[in-house]
N, C-alpha and C positions, 0 to 999 in steps of 0.2 A: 847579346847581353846575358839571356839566359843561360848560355852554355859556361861565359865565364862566371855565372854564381855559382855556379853547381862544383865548380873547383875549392871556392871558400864558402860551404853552404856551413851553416851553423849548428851545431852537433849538444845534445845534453851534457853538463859536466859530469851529471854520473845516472846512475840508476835508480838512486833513489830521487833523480828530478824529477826525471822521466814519469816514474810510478807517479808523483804527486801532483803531477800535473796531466796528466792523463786522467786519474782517480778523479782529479776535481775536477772534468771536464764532462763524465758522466756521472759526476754525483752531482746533481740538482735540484731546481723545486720541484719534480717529478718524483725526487727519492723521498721526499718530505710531505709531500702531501697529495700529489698524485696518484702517489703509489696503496698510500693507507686509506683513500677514498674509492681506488677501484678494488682494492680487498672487502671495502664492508658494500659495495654495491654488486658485486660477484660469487658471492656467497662464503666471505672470509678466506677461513684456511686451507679450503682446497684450491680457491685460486692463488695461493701463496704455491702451494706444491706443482700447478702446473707451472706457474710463471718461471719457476727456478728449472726445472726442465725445459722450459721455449729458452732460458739463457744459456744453457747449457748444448741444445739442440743448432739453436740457430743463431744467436747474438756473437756467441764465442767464435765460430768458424770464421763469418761476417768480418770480424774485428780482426783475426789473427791475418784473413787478406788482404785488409787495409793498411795494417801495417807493416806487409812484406811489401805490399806494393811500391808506399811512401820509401822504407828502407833503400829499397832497389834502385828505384830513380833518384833518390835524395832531392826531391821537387816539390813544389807545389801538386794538390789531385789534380789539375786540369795538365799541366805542363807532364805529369806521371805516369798518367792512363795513356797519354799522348805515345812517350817517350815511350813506356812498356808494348804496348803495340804496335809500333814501327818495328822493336825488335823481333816482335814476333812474327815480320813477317806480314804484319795486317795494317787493313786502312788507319794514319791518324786520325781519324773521323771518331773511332773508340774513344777520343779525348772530351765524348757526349758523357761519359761515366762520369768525371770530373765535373763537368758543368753543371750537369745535375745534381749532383750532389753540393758542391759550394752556393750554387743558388740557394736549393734549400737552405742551408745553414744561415747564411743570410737574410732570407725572411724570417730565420724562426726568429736570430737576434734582435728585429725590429722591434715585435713584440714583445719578446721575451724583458729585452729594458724595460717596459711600461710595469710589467708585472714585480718586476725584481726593484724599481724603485718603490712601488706598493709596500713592498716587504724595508725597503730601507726605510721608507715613513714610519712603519709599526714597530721598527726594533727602536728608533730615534723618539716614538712618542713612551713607548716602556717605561725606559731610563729619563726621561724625561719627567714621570708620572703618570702619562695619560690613560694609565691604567686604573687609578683610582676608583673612577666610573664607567660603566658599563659599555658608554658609549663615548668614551674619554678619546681612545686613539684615532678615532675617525675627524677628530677637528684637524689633525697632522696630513689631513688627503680625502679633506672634502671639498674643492672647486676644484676647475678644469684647470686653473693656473695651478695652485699646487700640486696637483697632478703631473702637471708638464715640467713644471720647477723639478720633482722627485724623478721623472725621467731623464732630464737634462743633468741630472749630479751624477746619477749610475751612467751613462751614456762617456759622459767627461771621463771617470773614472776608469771605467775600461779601454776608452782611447789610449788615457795616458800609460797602462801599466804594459798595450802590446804597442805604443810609441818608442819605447825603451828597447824592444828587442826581444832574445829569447833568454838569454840569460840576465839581464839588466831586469827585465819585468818580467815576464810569465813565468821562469823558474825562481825567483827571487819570492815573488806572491805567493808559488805555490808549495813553496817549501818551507814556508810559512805559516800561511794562514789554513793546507791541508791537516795537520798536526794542530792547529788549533782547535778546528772545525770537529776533529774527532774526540778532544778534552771535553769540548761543551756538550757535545753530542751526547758521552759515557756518564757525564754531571747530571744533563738536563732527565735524561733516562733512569738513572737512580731514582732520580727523585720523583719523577714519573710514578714508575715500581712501588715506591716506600710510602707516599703519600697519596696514590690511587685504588683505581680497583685492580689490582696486577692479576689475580686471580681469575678474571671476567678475558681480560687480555691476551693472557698465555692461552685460553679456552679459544677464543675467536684466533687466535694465528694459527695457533699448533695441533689443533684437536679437529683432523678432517672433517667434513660433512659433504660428501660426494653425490649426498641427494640434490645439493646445493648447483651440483655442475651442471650447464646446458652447452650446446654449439658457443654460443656466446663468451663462455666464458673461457673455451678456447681463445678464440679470436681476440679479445678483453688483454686476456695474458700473453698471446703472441707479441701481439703489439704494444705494451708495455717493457718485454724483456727487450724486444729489438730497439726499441727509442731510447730507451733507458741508460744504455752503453754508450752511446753519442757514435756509433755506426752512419751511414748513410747523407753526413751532412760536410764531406768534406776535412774533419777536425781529424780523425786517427790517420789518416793518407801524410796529413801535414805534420802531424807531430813524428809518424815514423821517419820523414825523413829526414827527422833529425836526430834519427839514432844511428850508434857507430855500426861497422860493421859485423861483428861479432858480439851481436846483442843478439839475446834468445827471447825471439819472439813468443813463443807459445807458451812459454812460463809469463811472460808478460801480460799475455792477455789473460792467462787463469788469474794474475793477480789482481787488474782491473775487474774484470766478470765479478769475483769473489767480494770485492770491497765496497763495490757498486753493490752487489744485492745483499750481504749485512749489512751497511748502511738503510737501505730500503725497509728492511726486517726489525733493526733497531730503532728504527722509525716510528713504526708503529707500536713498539713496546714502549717510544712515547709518551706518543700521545692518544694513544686508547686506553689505557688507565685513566685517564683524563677525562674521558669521552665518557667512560663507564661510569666513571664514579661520579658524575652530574646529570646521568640520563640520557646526553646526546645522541641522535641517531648517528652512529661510524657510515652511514653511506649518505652523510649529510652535503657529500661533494665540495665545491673550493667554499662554500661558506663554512664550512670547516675550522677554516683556517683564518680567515678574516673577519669572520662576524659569529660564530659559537667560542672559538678560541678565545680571544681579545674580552670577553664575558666573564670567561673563566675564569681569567687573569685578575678580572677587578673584582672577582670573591676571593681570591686566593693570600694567605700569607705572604709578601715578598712579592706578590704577585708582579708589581712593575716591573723587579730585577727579574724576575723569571720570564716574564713574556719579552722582556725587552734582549733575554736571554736567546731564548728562541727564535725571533725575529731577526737577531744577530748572525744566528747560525745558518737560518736561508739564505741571509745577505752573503755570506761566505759562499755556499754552495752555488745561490746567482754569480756571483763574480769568477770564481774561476770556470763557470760554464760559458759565459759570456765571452771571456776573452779567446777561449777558443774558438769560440764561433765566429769572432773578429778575425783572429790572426788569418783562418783559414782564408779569405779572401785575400787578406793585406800580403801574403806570401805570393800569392798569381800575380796582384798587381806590380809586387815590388820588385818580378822575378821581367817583367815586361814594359815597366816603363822606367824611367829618371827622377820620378818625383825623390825616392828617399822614404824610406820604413815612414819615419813620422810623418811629413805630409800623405803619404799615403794611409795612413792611421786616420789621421785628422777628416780626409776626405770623406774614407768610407763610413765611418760612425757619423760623419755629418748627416750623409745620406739615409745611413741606418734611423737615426733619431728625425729625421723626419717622414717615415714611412709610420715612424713609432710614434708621432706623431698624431697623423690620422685615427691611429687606435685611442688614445686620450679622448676625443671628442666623438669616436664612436664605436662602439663597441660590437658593433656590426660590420665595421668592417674590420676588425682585427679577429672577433669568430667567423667569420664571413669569409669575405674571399681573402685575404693573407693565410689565415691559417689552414684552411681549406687547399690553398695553393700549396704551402708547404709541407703541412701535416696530414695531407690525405691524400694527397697526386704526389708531389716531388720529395719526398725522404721516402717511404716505399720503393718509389718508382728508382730513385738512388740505391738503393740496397739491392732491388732487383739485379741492375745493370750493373754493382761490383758484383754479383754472386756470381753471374754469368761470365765476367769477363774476367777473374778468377779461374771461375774454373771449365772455361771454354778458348777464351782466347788464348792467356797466358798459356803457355807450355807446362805441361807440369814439371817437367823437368827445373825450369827456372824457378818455380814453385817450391823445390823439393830442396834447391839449391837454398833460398831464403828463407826458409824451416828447418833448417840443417838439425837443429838441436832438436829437435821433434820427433819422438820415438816413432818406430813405423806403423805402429797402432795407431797414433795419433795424428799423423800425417795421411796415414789410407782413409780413417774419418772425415776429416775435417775436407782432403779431397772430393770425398763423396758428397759430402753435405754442401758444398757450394756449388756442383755440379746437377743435382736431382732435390735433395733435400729441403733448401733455404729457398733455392725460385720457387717453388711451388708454394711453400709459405708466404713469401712474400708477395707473390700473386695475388696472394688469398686477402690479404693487407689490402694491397691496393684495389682490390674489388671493394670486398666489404665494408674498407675503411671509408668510400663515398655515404655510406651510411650514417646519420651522423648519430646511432645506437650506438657505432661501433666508440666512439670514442667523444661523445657530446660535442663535435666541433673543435676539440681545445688541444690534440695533439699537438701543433704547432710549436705552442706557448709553452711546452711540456719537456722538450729533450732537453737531455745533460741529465738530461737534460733531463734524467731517470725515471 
């Protein structure tokens, strides 16, 4: 069965789906509030300067394999890695790279729902008003039911959009509601600017402090650029293979890298104006965003329509991350059994929403062992084993072949750095990252997933 999909496998209608659905798969709540949290807990704007060099050093390469890989086999990651090393010569056994990494991707989604209906409750109490008072928005996702209710709508939601297919839903969404996502963005950011402390803001991103830098905030920044790009969980293997042949991958990926980290950047031109101009500590972490923000909102002018704004603008960001973290499973299954794309949709966010589940009534086990499973052992440990099997297994020749467009500046690089460069970092990840300095427990919850 799989061999006859792969004759009608399902291709982008163009390039601008591709970008937008790619784009929204590593722009997430990681770019929104992840990202401007571990800037003010790392010592602001030089960890802004390393972070853009770990994406430019190690994310980029990472991503440009992922998607020769996906391209190459035109497969699912697991059925990919598989296929790629048979040809090469080597055990299918390498179709561990795959597994690894789709796993991950999978538990991050589990929780990622919990978090991302979080954000759909506070964009829906906004516009609702529950902004009014300070502690307005929290009536929208204070029980354990409501909670599970705002998990179950985002869960529903994203079944139905990769239920449809790739062009039916994920590029119809993303070509969509990406373009949207980047209006409110430029709006909310204005106003940010014009009505904040903009001055205090552009100081804290842009104006180094190197005394600021420790080991830590290497590692801080490594692992932010690398999660951030949605690398390692399965999603770029699957989305490449549905590009045609004569796609230029390495322009593709500068344009994802690039959008993923101005998005991150305008992020916090934000909402640090914001922060400043009411006193907030910027390394205040996710209360940030759910319990200093939402404050903010009910002094502010407009404040409902603005926060409700905002919270809109995550929910976008969660959805098209989500769904990619969907499809990448719903591809392997649909590629090996008879169910059919939607019942196979249906199943796996069943199962998804009840792992996501568990995390609603404890929150120990969704910092705990899920995201620790995922976000500190299995996305590493995935990045690891595409670096390597990049650029050890596959041939480079085959390599050079599906980088064709890839100047030989560009291609001797990006060789190098999957082969020496990225394992060694990403080792350094998955060491450290047991730590839970390195990233308070919550990578998991975190990719797309930026």
């Amino acid at each position: 069965m799989a061999a006859a999909l792969a004759s009608t496998h399902a291709h982008w209608s163009s390039r601008f789906a591709f970008i937008m659905a790619a784009v929204g798969s590593a722009v997430g709540l990681g770019n929104l509030w992840r990202f401007p949290f571990m800037t003010g807990q790392n010592g602001g704007s030089a960890f802004v300067l390393i972070y853009i060099g770990c994406v430019l050093l190690f994310a980029l390469p990472v991503l440009m394999a992922e998607l020769a890989i996906g391209r190459h086999a035109q497969q699912s990651a697991i059925t990919s890695t598989r296929k790629m090393a048979v040809e090469a010569g080597k055990s299918g056994k390498w179709s561990i790279v795959g597994w690894v990494c789709t796993a991950a991707g999978f538990l991050v989604l589990t929780t990622y729902s919990v978090i991302a209906g979080q954000v759909m409750a506070f964009s829906a109490a906004g516009f609702a008003g529950g902004f009014a008072e300070p502690d307005g928005a929290t009536m929208f996702y204070n029980t354990d039911t409501i909670k599970m209710f705002w998990h179950f709508a985002f869960m529903v939601l994203t079944i139905l959009i990769v239920s449809r297919g790739l062009k039916g839903g994920i590029e119809r969404v993303a070509t969509i509601l990406m373009p949207l996502f980047f209006l409110v963005l430029i709006g909310l950011t204005i106003y940010s600017m014009m009505n904040g402390a903009a001055g205090a803001a552009l100081t804290y991103l842009f104006a180094p402090d190197f005394s600021a830098i420790s080991g830590q905030t290497f590692v801080a920044a490594l692992g932010q650029a690398f999660f951030s790009v949605s690398v390692a969980s399965a999603i770029m293997i699957t989305y490449g293979s549905y590009l045609p042949r004569d796609s230029n991958i390495g322009s593709s990926a500068v344009l994802i890298v690039s959008a993923d980290t101005i998005v991150a950047l305008i992020a916090g031109l934000m909402i640090f104006p914001i922060v400043f101009m009411v006193g907030m500590d910027p390394a205040a972490g996710l209360g940030l965003i759910f319990t200093a923000l939402p404050q903010v909102f009910s002094t502010m002018p407009a404040g409902n329509f603005i926060g409700g704004a905002f919270f809109a603008l995550a929910f976008i960001a969660a959805l098209t991350s989500s769904i990619s973290l969907l499809e990448a499973t719903v591809a392997f299954i649909e590629e090996n059994a008879s169910f059919g794309r939607s019942m196979t949709a249906w199943l796996l966010g069943g199962f998804a929403f009840m792992i996501g589940a568990g995390a609603v009534y404890s929150e120990a086990f969704a910092g705990g062992f899920v995201d620790v499973l995922s976000g500190q052992i299995l996305l590493p440990l995935g990045g690891f084993l595409v670096a390597v099997f990049a650029g050890w297994v596959i041939p480079k020749s085959l390599m050079r072949t599906e980088l064709s467009h890839a100047s030989p500046g560009l291609f001797a690089f990006f060789h190098f750095a999957v082969r020496y460069i990225v394992p060694v970092a990403i080792g350094s990840i998955l060491v450290l990252g047991l730590d839970d300095r390195f990233n308070a427990g919550r990578i998991g919850a975190m990719v797309g997933l930026g």
